[in-house]
N, CA, C and O atoms as a DFTB+ gen file, in Angstrom:
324 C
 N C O
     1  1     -70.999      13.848      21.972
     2  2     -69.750      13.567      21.323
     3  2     -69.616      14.501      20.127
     4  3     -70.467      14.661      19.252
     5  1     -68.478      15.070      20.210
     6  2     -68.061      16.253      18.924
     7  2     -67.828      15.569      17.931
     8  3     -67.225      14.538      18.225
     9  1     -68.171      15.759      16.230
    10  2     -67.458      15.414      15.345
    11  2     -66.771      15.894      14.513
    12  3     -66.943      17.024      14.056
    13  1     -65.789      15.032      14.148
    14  2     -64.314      15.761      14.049
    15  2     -64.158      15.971      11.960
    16  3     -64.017      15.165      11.040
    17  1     -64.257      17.127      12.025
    18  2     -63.961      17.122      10.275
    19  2     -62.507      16.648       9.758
    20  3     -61.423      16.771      10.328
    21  1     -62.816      16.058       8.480
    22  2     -62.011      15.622       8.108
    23  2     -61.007      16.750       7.408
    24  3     -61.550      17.692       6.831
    25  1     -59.543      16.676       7.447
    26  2     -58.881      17.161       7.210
    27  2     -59.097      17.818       5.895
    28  3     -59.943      17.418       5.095
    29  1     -58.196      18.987       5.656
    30  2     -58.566      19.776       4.223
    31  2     -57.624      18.851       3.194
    32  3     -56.759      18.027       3.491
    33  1     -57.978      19.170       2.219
    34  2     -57.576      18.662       0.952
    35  2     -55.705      18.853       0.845
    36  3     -55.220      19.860       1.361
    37  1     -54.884      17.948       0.239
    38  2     -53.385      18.941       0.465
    39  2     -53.584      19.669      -1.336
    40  3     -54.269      19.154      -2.220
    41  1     -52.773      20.942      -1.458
    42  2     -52.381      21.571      -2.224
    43  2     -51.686      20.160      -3.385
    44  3     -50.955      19.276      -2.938
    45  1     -51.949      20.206      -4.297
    46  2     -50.914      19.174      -5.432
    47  2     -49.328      20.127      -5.646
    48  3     -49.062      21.316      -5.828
    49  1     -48.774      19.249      -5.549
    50  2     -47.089      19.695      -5.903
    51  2     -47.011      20.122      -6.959
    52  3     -47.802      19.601      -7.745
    53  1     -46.185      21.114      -7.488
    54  2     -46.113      21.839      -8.886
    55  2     -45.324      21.041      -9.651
    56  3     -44.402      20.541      -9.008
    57  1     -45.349      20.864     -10.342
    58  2     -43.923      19.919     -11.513
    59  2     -42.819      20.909     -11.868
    60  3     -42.740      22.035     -12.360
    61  1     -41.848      19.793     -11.301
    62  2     -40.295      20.703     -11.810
    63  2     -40.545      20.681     -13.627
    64  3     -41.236      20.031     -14.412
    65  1     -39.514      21.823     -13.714
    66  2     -40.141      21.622     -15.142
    67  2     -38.851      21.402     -16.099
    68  3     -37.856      22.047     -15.769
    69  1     -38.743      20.585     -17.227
    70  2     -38.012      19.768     -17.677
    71  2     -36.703      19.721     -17.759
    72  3     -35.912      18.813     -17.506
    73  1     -36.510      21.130     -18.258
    74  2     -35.223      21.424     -18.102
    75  2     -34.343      21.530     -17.223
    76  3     -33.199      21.855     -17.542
    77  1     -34.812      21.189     -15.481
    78  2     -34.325      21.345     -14.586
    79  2     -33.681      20.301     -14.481
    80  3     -34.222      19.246     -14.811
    81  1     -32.351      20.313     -13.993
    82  2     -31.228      19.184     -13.773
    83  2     -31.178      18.881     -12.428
    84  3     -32.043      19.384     -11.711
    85  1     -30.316      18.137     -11.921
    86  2     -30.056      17.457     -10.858
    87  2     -28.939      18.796     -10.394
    88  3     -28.773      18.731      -9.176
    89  1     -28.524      19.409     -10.717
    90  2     -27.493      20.577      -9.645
    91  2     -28.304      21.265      -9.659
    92  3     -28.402      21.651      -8.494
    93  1     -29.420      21.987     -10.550
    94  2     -29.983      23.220      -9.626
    95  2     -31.187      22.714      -8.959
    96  3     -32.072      23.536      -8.719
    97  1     -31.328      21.701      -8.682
    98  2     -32.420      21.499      -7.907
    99  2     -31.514      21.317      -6.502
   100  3     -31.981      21.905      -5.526
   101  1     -30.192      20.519      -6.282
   102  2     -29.535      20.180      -5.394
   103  2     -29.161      21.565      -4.537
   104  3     -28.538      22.448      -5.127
   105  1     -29.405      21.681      -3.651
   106  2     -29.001      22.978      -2.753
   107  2     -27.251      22.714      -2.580
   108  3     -26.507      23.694      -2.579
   109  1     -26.784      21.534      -2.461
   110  2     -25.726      21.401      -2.661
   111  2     -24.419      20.734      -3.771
   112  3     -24.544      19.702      -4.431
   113  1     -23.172      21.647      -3.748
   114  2     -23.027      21.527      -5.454
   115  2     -21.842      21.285      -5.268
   116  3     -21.135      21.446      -6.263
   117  1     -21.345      20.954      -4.354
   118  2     -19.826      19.979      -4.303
   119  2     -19.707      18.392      -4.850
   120  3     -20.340      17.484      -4.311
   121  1     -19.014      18.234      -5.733
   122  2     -19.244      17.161      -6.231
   123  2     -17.922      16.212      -5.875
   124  3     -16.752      16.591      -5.883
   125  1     -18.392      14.936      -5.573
   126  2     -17.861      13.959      -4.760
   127  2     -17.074      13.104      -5.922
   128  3     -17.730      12.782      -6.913
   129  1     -15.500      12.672      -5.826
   130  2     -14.886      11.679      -6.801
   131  2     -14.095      10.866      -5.640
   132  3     -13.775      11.350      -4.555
   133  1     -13.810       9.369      -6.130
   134  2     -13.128       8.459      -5.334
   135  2     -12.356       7.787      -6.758
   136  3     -12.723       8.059      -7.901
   137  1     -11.394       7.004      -6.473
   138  2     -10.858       6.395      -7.070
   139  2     -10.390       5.098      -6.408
   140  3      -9.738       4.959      -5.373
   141  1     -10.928       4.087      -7.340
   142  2     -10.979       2.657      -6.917
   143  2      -9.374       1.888      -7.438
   144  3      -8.905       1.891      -8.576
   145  1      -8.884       1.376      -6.402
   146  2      -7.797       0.512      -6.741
   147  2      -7.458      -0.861      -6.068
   148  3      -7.485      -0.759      -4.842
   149  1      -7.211      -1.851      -6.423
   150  2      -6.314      -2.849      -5.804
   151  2      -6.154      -2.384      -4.680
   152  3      -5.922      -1.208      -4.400
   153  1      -6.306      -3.571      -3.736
   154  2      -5.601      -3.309      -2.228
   155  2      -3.950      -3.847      -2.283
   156  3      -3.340      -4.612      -3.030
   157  1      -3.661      -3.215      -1.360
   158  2      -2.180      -4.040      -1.042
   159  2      -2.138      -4.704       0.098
   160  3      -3.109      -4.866       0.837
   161  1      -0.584      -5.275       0.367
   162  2      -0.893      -5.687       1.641
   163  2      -0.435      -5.080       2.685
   164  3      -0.218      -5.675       3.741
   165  1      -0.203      -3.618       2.483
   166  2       0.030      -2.235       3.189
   167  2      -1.093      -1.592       3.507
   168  3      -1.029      -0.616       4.254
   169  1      -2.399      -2.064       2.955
   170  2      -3.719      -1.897       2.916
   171  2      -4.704      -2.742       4.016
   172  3      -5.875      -2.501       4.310
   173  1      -3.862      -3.757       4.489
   174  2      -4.382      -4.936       5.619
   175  2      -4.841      -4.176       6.553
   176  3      -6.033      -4.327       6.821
   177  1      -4.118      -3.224       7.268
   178  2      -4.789      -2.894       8.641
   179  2      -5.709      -2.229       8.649
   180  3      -6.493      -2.354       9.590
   181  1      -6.027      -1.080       7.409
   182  2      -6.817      -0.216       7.190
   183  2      -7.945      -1.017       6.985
   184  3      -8.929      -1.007       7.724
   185  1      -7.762      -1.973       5.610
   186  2      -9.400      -3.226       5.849
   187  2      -9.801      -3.372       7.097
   188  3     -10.794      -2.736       7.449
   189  1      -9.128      -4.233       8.035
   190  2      -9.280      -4.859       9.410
   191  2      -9.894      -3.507      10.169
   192  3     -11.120      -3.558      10.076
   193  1      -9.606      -2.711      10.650
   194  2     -10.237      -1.342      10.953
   195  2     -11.805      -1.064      10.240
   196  3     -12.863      -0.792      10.809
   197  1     -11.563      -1.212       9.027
   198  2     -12.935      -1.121       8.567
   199  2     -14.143      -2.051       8.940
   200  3     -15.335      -1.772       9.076
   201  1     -13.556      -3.092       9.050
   202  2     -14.495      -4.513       9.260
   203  2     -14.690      -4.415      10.412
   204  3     -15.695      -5.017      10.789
   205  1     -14.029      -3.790      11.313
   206  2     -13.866      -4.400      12.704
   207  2     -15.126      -3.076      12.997
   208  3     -16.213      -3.356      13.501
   209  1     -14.742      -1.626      12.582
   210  2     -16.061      -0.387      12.706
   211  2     -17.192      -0.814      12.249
   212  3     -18.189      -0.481      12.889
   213  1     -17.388      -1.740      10.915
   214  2     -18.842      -2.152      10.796
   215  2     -19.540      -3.216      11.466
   216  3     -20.761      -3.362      11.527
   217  1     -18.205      -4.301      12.208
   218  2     -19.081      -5.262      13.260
   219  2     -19.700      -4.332      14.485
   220  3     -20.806      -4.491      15.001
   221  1     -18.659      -3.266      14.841
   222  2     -18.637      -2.756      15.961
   223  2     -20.367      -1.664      15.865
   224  3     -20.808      -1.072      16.849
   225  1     -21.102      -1.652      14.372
   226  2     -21.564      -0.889      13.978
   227  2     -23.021      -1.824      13.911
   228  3     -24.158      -1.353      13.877
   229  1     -22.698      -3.077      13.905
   230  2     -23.935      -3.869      13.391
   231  2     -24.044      -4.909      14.936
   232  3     -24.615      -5.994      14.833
   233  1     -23.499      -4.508      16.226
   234  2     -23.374      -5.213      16.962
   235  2     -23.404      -6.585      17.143
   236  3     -24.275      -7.112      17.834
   237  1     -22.274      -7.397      16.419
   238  2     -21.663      -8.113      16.113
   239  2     -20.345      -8.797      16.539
   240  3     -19.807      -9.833      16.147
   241  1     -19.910      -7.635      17.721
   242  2     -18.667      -8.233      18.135
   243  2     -18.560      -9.418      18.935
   244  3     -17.434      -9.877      19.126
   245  1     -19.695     -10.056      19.497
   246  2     -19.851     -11.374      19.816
   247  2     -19.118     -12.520      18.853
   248  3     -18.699     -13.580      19.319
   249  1     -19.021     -12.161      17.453
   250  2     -18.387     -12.898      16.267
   251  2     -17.809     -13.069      15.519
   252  3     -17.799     -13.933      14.641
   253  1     -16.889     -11.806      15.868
   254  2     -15.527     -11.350      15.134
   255  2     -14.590     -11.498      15.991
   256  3     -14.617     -11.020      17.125
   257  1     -13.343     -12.427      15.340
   258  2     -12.090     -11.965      15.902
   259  2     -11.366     -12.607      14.824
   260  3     -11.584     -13.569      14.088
   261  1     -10.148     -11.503      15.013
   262  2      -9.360     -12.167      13.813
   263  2      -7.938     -10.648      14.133
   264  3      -7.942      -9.579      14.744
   265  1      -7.073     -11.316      13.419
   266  2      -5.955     -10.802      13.316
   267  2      -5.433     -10.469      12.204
   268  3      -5.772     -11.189      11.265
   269  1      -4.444      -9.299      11.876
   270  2      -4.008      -8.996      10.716
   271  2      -2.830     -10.071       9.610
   272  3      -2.254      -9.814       8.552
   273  1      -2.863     -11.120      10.355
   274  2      -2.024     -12.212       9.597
   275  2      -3.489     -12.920       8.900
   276  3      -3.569     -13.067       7.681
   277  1      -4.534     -13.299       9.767
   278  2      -5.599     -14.364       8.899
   279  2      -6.235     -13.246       7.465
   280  3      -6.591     -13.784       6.416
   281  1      -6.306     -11.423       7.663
   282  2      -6.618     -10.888       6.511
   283  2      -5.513     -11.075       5.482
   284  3      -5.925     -11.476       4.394
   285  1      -4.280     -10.887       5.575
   286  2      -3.002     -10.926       4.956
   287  2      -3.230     -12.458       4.144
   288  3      -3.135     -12.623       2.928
   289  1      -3.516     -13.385       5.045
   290  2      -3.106     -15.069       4.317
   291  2      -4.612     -15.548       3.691
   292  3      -4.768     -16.495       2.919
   293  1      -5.510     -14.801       4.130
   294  2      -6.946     -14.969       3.232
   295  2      -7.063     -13.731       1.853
   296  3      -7.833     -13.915       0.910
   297  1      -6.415     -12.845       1.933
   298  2      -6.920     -11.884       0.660
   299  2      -5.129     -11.463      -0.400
   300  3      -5.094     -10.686      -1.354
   301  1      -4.063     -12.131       0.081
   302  2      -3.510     -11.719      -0.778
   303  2      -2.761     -13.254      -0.570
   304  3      -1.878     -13.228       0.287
   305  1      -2.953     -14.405      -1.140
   306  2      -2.823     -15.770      -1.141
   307  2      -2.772     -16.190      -2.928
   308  3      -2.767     -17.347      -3.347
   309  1      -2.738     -14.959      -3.784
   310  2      -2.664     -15.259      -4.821
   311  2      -2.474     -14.495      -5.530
   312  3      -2.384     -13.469      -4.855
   313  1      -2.295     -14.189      -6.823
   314  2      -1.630     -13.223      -7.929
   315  2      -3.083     -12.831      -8.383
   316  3      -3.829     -13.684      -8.862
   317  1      -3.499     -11.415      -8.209
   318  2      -4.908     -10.963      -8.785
   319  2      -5.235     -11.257     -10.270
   320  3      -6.327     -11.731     -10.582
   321  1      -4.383     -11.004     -11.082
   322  2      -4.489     -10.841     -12.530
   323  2      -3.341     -11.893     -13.686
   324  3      -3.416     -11.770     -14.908
């Protein structure tokens, strides 16, 4: 029976060094903005679409059903503010 050497040692990682930021280390330098608002209720179908891609995503559709009147009469049933 052959015996098998144990692997070589790994090299230690060099340390970034302090001054280095988060863009030049990032190979990529497009920077991402969203802007958060209130839904409307012109906004219903687009939710329902969303919910319906993440059941469809978490295989779940055994337990979803619903229509764009029960999102409408469950999320805008009251004055936000």
């Amino acid at each position: 029976m052959a015996v098998i050497a144990p692997p070589p040692p790994s090299a230690p990682t060099p340390p970034l060094p302090i001054t280095t930021t988060l863009l030049e280390t990032n190979p990529i330098r497009n920077l991402i903005f969203a802007r958060i608002r209130l839904a409307t209720n012109f906004n219903v179908p687009h939710i329902q679409k969303l919910i319906h891609q993440m059941v469809v995503f978490e295989r779940l559709t055994h337990l979803f059903s619903t229509i764009e009147s029960s999102f409408f009469a469950t999320l805008f049933n009251f004055i936000p503010f």
